[in-house]
DOSEVEX-976523 format. One record per residue (C-alpha): residue number from 1; residue in one letter; x, y, z. Coordinates in Angstrom, 1 decimal. Each point is the difference from the previous one (the first is absolute). Example, Ala and Ser with C-alpha at 12.3 -4.5 7.8 and 13.67 -1.06 7.14 Angstrom:
% DOSEVEX-976523
<rec nr="1" rest="a" xx="12.3" yy="-4.5" zz="7.8"/>
<rec nr="2" rest="s" xx="1.4" yy="3.4" zz="-0.7"/>
END
This chain:
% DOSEVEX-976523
<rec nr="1" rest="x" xx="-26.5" yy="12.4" zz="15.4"/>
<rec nr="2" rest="x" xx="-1.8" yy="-0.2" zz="-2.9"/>
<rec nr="3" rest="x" xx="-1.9" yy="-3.4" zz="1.0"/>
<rec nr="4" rest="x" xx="-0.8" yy="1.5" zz="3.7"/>
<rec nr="5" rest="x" xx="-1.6" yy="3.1" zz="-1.8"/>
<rec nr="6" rest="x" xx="-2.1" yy="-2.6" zz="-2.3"/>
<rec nr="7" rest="x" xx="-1.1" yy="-2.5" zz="2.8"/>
<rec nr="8" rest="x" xx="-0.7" yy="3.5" zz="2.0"/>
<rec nr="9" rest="x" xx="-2.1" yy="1.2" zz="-3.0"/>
<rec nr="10" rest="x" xx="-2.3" yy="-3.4" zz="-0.3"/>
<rec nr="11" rest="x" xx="-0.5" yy="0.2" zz="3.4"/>
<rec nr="12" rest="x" xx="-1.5" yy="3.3" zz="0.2"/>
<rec nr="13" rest="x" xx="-2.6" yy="-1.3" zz="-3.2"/>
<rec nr="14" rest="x" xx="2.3" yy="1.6" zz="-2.7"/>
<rec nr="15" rest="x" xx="-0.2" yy="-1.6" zz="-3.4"/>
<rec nr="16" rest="x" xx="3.6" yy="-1.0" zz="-1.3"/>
<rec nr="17" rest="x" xx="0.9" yy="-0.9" zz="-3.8"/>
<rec nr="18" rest="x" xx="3.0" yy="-1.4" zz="-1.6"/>
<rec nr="19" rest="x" xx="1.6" yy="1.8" zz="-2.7"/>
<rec nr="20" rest="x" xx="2.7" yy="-0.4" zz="-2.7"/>
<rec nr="21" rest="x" xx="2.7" yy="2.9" zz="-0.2"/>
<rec nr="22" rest="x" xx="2.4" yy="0.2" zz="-3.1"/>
<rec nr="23" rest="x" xx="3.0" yy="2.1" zz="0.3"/>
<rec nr="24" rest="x" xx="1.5" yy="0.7" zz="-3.4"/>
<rec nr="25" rest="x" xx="-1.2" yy="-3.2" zz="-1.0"/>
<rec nr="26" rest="x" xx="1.5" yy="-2.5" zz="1.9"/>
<rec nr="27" rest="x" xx="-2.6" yy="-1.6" zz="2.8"/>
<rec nr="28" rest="x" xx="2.2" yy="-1.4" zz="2.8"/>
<rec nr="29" rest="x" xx="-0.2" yy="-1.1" zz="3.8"/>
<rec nr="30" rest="x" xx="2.2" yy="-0.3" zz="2.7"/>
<rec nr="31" rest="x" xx="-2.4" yy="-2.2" zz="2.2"/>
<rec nr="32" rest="x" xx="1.6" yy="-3.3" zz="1.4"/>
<rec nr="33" rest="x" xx="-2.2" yy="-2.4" zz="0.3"/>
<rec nr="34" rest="x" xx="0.6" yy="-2.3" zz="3.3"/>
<rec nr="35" rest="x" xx="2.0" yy="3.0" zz="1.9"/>
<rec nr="36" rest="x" xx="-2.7" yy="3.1" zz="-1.1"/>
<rec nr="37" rest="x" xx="-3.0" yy="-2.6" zz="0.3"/>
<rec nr="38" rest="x" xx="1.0" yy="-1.1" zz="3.4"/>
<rec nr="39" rest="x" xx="0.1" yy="3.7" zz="1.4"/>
<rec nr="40" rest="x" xx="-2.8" yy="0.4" zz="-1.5"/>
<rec nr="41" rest="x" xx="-1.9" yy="-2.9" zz="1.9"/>
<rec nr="42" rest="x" xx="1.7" yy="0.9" zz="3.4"/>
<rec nr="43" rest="x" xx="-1.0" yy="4.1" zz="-0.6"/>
<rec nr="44" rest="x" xx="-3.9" yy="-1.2" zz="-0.7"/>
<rec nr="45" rest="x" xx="0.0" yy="-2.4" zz="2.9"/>
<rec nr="46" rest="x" xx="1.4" yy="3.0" zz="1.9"/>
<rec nr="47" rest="x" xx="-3.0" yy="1.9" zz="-1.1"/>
<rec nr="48" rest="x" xx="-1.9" yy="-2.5" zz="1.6"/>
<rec nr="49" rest="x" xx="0.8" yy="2.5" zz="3.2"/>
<rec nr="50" rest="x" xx="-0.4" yy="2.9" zz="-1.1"/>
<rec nr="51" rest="x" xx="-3.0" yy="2.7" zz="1.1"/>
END
């Protein structure tokens, strides 16, 4: 959802920025790299259809 929202934003000529969040201290990620990078490919090229 997050992606979709991001994609949604560019489209509509919104500036997005990338930001580092710290909670107490420790600076972790959950993102998997082939699995989450591969939705994310498929989600953009979905975008491609989109209004």
């Amino acid at each position: 959802m997050p992606y979709r929202c991001l994609i949604k934003a560019c489209k509509k000529g919104y500036s997005v920025v990338n930001i580092s969040v710290t909670i107490n201290g420790i600076t972790t990620s959950h993102f998997r790299q082939v699995v989450d990078t591969f939705k994310i490919c498929m989600l953009y090229l979905r975008s491609l259809l989109w209004r």
